[in-house]
C-alpha positions in Angstrom: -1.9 -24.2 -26.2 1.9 -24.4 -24.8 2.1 -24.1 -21.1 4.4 -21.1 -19.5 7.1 -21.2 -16.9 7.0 -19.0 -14.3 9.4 -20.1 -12.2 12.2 -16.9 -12.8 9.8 -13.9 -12.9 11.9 -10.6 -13.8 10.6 -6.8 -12.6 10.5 -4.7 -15.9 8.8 -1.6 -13.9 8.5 -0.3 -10.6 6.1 2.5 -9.5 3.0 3.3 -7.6 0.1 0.6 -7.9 -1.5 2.8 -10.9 1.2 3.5 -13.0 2.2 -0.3 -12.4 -1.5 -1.3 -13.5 -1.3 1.2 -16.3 2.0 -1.0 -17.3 0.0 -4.2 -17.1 -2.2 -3.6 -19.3 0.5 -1.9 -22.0 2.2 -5.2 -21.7 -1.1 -7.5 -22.1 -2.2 -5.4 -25.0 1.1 -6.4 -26.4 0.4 -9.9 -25.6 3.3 -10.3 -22.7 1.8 -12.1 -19.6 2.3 -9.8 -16.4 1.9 -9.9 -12.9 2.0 -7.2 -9.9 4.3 -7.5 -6.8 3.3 -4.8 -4.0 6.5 -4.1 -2.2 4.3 -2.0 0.5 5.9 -2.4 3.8 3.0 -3.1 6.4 3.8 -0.2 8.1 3.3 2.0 4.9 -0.4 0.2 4.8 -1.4 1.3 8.2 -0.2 4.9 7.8 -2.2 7.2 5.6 -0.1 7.9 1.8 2.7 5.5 2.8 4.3 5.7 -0.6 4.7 2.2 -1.5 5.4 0.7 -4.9 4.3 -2.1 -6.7 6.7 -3.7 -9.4 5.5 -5.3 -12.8 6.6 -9.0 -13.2 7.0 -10.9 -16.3 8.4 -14.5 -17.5 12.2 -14.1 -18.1 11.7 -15.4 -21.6 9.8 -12.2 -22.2 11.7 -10.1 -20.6 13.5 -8.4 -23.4 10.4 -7.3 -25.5 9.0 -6.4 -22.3 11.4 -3.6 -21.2 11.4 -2.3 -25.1 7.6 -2.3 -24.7 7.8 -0.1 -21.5 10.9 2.0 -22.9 8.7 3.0 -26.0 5.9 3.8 -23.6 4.1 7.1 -24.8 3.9 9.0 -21.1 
């Protein structure tokens, strides 16, 4: 099994936390290792519906396929 680099992750998607899990799982399905980034300023946390957003993270040798795989996205 060849080890990945993550060292340069690249954000493909940015959203609320489940439209960015939704993407997650698009782009595992698809076999493209993601992660999730929550951009949530503390303050948003401690307030009630701060409207944060989370962003989708992905290995920048995956990055093209990626963003096709979100572009072609059925909403």
């Amino acid at each position: 099994m060849e080890a990945k680099n993550y060292d340069s992750l690249i954000e493909v998607f940015r959203g609320d936390l489940w439209e960015a899990e939704l993407i997650k799982g698009l782009l595992k399905s698809a076999g493209v290792d993601a992660m999730l980034k929550d951009e949530t300023p503390l303050s948003a946390v401690t307030s009630s519906y701060g409207g944060g957003s989370v962003c989708v993270l992905v290995n920048k040798e995956e990055e093209v396929y990626a963003r096709k795989v979100v572009a072609e996205r059925k909403v």
